[in-house]
Residue, then its C-alpha position, 0 to 999 in steps of 0.5 A: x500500500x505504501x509503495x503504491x502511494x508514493x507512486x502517485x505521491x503529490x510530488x511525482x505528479x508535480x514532476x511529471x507536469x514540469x517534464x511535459x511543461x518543458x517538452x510537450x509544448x508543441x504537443x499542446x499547441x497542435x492539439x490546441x489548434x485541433x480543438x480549435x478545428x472540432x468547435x469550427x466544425x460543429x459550429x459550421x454544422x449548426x449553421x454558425x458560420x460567422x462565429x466559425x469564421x471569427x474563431x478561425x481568424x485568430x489562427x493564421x494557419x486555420x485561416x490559410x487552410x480556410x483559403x485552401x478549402x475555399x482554392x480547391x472547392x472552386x477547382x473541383x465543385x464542377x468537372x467539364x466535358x472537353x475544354x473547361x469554358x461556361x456553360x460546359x460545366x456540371x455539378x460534381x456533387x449532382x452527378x457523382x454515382x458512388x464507385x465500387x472500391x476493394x481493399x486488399x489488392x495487390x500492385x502485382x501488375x496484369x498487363x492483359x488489355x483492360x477490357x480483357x481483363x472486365x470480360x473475362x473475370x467481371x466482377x467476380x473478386x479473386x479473394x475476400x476483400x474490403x469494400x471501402x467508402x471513398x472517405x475512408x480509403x486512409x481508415x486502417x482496417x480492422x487488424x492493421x497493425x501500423x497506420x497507413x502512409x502510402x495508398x495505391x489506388x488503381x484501376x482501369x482506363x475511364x473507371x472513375x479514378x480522377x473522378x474519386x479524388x476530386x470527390x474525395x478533395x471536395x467533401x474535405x473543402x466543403x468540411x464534410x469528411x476528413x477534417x483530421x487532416x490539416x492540408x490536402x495538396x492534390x497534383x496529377x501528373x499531367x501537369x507535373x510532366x510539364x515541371x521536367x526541367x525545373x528545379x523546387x525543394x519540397x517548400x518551394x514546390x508546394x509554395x509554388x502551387x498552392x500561393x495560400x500556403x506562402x502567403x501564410x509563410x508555412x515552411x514546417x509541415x512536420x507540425x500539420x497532418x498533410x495528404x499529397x494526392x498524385x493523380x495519374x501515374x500511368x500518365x507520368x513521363x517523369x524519370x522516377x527510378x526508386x533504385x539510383x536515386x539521390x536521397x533527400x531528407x531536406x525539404x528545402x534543398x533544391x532538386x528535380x521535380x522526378x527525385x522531389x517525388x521519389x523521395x516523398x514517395x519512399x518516406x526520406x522527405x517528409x515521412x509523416x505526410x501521406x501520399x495517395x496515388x492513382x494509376x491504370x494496372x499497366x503503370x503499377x509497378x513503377x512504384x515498388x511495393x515496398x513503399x506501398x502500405x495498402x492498394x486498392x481497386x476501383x471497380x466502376x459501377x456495380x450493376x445497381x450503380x449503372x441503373x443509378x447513374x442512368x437514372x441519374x444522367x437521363x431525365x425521362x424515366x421511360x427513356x432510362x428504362x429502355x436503355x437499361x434493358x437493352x444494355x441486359x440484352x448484349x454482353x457486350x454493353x452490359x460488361x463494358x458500362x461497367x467503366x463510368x465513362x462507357x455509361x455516359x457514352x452509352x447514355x449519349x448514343x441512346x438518347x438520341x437514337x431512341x429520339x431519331x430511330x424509325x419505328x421498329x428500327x434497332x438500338x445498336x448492340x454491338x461496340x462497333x455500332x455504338x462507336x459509329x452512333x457516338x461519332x455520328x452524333x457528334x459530328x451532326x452536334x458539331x455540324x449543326x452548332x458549331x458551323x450552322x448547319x441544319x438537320x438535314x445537311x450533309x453528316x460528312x462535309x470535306x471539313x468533317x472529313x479531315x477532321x477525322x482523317x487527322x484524328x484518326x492518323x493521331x490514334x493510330x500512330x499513337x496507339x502503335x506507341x502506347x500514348x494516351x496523352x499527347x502533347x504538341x510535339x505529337x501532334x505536330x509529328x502527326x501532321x496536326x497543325x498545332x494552332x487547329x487543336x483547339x479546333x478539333x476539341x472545340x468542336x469535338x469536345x467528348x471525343x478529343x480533349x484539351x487541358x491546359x497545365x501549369x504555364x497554360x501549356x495545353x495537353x491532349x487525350x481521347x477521353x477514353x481509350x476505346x475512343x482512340x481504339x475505335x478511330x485507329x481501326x476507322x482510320x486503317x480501315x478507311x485508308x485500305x479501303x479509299x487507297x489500297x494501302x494496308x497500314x498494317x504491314x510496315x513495310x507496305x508503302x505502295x497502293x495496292x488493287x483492293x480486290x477481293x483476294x488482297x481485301x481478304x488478305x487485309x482482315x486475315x493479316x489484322x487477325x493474326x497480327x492480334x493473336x500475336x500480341x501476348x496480352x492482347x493490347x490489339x483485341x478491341x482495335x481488331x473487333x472495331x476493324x472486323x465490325x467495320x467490315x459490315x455493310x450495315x456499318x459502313x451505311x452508318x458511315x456513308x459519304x466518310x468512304x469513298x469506295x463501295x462497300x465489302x461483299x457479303x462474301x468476304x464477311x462469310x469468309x472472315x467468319x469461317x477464318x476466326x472461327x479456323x483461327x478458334x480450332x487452333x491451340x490458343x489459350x482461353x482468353x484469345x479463343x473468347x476474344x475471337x468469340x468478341x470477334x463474330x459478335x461484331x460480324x454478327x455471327x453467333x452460330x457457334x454460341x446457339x449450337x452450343x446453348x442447344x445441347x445444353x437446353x437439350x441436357x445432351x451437351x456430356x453426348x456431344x464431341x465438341x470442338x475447341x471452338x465449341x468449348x470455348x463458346x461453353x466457357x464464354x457461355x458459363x462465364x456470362x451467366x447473370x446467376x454466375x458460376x459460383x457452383x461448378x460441376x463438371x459431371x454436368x458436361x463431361x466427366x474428363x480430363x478433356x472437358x476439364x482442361x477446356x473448361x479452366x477459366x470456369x474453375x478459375x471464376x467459381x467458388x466450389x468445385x465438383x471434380x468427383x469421379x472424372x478420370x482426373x490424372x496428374x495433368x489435371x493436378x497440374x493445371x489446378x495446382x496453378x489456378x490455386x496459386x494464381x492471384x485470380x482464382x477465387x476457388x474455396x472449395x474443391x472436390x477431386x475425390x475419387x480420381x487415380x491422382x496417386x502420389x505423384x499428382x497430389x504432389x504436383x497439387x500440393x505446390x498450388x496449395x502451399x501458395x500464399x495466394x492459395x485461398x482454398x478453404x476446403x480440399x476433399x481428396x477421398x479414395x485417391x490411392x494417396x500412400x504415405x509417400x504423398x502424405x508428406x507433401x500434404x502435410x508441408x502444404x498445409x503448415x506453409x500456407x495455414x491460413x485458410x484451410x478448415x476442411x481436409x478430407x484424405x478418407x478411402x486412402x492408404x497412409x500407413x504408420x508414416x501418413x498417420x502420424x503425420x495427421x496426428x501432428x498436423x492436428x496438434x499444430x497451433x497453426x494450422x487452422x483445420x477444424x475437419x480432418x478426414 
């Protein structure tokens, strides 16, 4: 008792005040001035305002963060579409419909096309993770032991990542989430491009931007919470190398913008700052993962965020009912509007096709079709405001023309070089006068955009990459078809006859060219080409071609070559994408024969072709009702079947393999889609096949993957002696963290392989509840 009362004698107490009077005093004043921000806060939540403000006056830091506020709300309370003028703006608020973000990504990067990577697992996540709120995304999640400094956020072309942090920036300047952080200071990359050859110090680059936080003489940022936002790695032309380059801890010493960011980045200048950065999957890996604390995703919209952003973007309720039926009925459409930006091209064409379209007439189902409807509409918008023109003028006037002969040249050229934003020197290569630009995004302001950076030096993009994709294969297919000159064979200058035999030859060659391609950068661009080979779609175009039209011939051999090009040995991805392919011929024979064995229960009789089973996947794949439960019993019990039917297993959540004549081979390939970081696999049946030793073996090296998320393994009767009892038992202890149910019934361990068992079980860290 009396040792505890010296312990809180009045004595040490006094003591221990002296020692915070003397070392604390910052302390105190940071915490004054946070108490300071809470009653602002709930003043201005009272509608206190005056008063607010009064108290505020008396902290010149409160007040120059009251300035940045005020700076950064007018700069993202409205977003444009094409230049930034009066009258072009819209509502951030009114319009923003919320994205679905995840947690617990990695920055591994697929280098896949995008729209690949939507169509062949589209919404379905590869593991459990956290679905976060855009105001949460620097909230450490339950079980994290560290709090977050560094956030990667990535996703898509046009899925709504600029969008997200101008939110994001503007719910903080209209003070309604993260007040706890004193100064947000947002960037993107396209305007830091521009600083390549400049030369800040940490103070000065902020002062440089941000004139609020000069004028207030802030030069000691270790005293405030600060948030950088750096939107658009993917965009960066700056020469970021983690590896060589110079350290910086002084926020005043001078240096090039690229190791100013580096080291912000890594944590040597400013370490208690936190940075948010942005980036398309492809540009994620700049960035190495150790100076990353979370990743995250943005998905887009979910399926009832789509109806909410229609409902939203379209006034007339009937109108919006029949848009989102018809995007229900193509898979195509209904993948693709997943990404924001498609949705508001969707709702562009729509709108004015149901205001135009003849009765009985059809709404475009294909991407070709609603690219021509997108460029069309925007050329009759540009005819009609722009030059004056009426309704029923002409669509393609000499003007219009070289118009989009210049745009189309630029996306071409540009896509060939993997460039989503250009700049002047790119536009002058492409033969594009410079003074015109302003004309081409005056007038085709929701096709090609101009920004202006710091020092008003202006920018240039498509506003999305579909865009670029599809004017790249308009202008290659309008160049073959008004000159003879295949753009597509380098070598190729001269004009050749455009008879059947060389016109044949030109989508031929554009096929094999994409097949070619491992990541299937050319997929849309050759969908878009393929599409444009209709005769229905060139009606679309008439007077922009000046020649007549493909035969009918031509197209009916174009789809008995992509479906030849099927029967090959191609990998499931780019069998799907030639599925993509017929659907823009408008050929979906392969899809109907096989919904027919299905419907007739006859499909496990049938000996499908590769073409076939890759229609079954893409069939399985687009089910509303999904995949999550798959047997293969239901198609084929074989190995065959299995092998074919891989993208499937890779998308479900349960597997039923029982009793299919499944080999080595077939642990093989499983083994991999357990250790890949898209397989979503929790639970699998192999019961009952002759996998012996050597393929539980091979099985075992996908089940010790740390990537491995399987949650139940059945592996009865499958002549599994002790020799393959060890293998198991290393799989599970290495990767113990989700495994609960095991079951090894019907098999042959011996003494070895039982007590084995018997230690797996005693085994603190291995989490199985059930062992068979």
């Amino acid at each position: 008792m009396q040792n505890h009362l010296n312990a809180e004698s009045p004595e040490s107490q006094r003591e221990d005040v002296k020692i915070l009077d003397s070392e604390d005093e910052e302390q105190r004043r940071i915490i004054g001035e946070a108490l300071l921000q809470i009653t602002v806060y709930f003043l201005r939540t009272m509608k206190l305002e005056d008063l607010a403000a009064c108290l505020e006056s008396k902290n010149p830091y409160s007040g120059c963060r009251c300035e940045l506020k005020s700076t950064l709300k007018k700069k993202f309370e409205c977003v444009f579409e094409g230049i930034a003028k009066p009258g072009n703006a819209t509502n951030l608020n009114k319009i923003y419909t919320e994205l679905c973000i995840t947690e617990g990504g990695t920055g591994v990067v697929n280098t896949e096309h995008e729209v690949r990577q939507l169509e062949m697992f589209s919404w379905k996540p590869n593991r459990p993770e956290t679905t976060i709120r855009c105001e949460d995304i620097f909230k450490a999640s339950t079980g994290r032991d560290k709090p977050i400094r560094t956030v990667l956020t990535k996703g898509v072309a046009g899925i709504g990542k600029t969008f997200l942090t101008q939110k994001f920036t503007l719910d903080w300047a209209e003070d309604k989430t993260n007040q706890d952080i004193q100064f947000m200071f947002p960037f993107s990359f396209r305007e830091l491009n521009l600083l390549r050859d400049k030369k800040f110090s940490l103070v000065g680059f902020i002062h440089h931007f941000f004139t609020e936080i000069k004028e207030a003489g802030i030069c000691n940022f270790k005293k405030f919470k600060v948030l950088f936002i750096f939107d658009g790695l993917d965009e960066c032309r700056l020469p970021l190398n983690f590896h060589i380059t110079e350290i910086l801890t002084d926020v005043t010493e001078s240096t090039s913008v690229d190791v100013l960011l580096t080291n912000l980045i890594r944590g040597k200048l400013l370490p208690s700052a936190h940075i948010w950065i942005t980036t398309r999957p492809a540009a994620a890996n700049q960035i190495p993962a150790d100076y990353i604390d979370v990743v995250t995703e943005v998905r887009g919209f979910t399926d009832p965020k789509k109806e909410e952003y229609f409902r939203k973007r379209l006034r007339d309720k009937e109108e919006a009912n029949t848009i989102i039926s018809h995007i229900k009925t193509s898979r195509s459409l209904h993948i693709m509007c997943h990404i924001p930006i498609f949705c508001w091209i969707t709702a562009t064409v729509l709108e004015r096709v149901l205001k135009t379209k003849p009765a009985g007439g059809k709404l475009p189902k294909t991407l070709t079709e609603m690219y021509i409807h997108f460029l069309v509409v925007q050329t009759k918008v540009k005819n009609i405001k722009h030059d004056g023109g009426a309704e029923t003028d002409p669509l393609w006037s000499l003007k219009s023309k070289k118009m989009i002969e210049a745009l189309g040249k630029l996306a071409f050229q540009q896509l060939q070089k993997g460039n989503l934003i250009f700049y002047e020197s790119d536009l002058t290569e492409c033969g594009i006068n410079v003074r015109e630009a302003s004309v081409y995004s005056g007038v085709f302001t929701q096709i090609f955009k101009e920004e202006r950076g710091l020092y008003q030096e202006k920018v240039y993009c498509f506003v999305h990459l579909s865009i670029q994709e599809f004017l790249a294969a308009l202008h290659v297919h309008l160049t073959f078809t008004n000159s003879g000159i295949n753009l597509l064979k380098e070598e190729e200058t001269a004009s050749v006859q455009t008879d059947e035999s060389s016109v044949r030859h030109f989508y031929q060659s554009a096929v094999d060219k994409a097949l070619k391609s491992p990541n299937g950068h050319l997929d849309l661009f050759l969908r878009f080409l393929l599409g444009l080979s209709l005769q229905t779609n060139q009606d679309l175009l008439q007077g922009l071609l000046t020649q007549k039209g493909i035969s009918s011939q031509i197209n009916q051999d174009m789809v008995k070559y992509v479906k030849e090009r099927m029967n090959d040995t191609l990998s499931p991805e780019k069998s799907i994408h030639l599925l993509h392919c017929l659907n823009e011929l408008n050929d979906d024979s392969i899809v109907k024969e096989v919904q027919h064995h299905l419907s007739s229960g006859h499909l496990f009789k049938v000996d499908l072709s590769p073409a076939q089973w890759s229609a079954l996947v893409f069939i399985l794949l687009s089910s509303e009702t999904g995949v999550d439960e798959f047997d293969l019993r239901k198609y084929s019990a074989s190995e065959e079947a299995l092998l074919q039917l891989l993208p499937v297993v890779t998308a479900c959540k349960k597997a039923q393999l029982s009793g299919c004549n499944l080999t080595e081979r077939s642990c093989e390939a499983l083994s991999s889609i357990l250790s890949s970081q898209s397989s979503r696999l929790r639970e699998l049946d192999m019961s009952n096949n002759n996998l012996q030793d050597s393929g539980v073996k091979v099985l075992c090296v996908g089940l010790g993957s740390p990537h491995c998320m399987l949650e139940t393994l059945r592996l009865s009767g499958c002549q599994i002696t002790g020799t393959g009892f060890p293998s198991l038992d290393t799989a599970v202890c290495s990767n113990p963290s989700y495994l609960k149910e095991l079951d090894l019934s019907y098999n042959h361990p011996g003494d070895s392989g039982m007590k084995l068992l018997s230690d797996l079980k005693k085994d603190p860290h291995v989490k199985l509840e059930i062992l068979w």
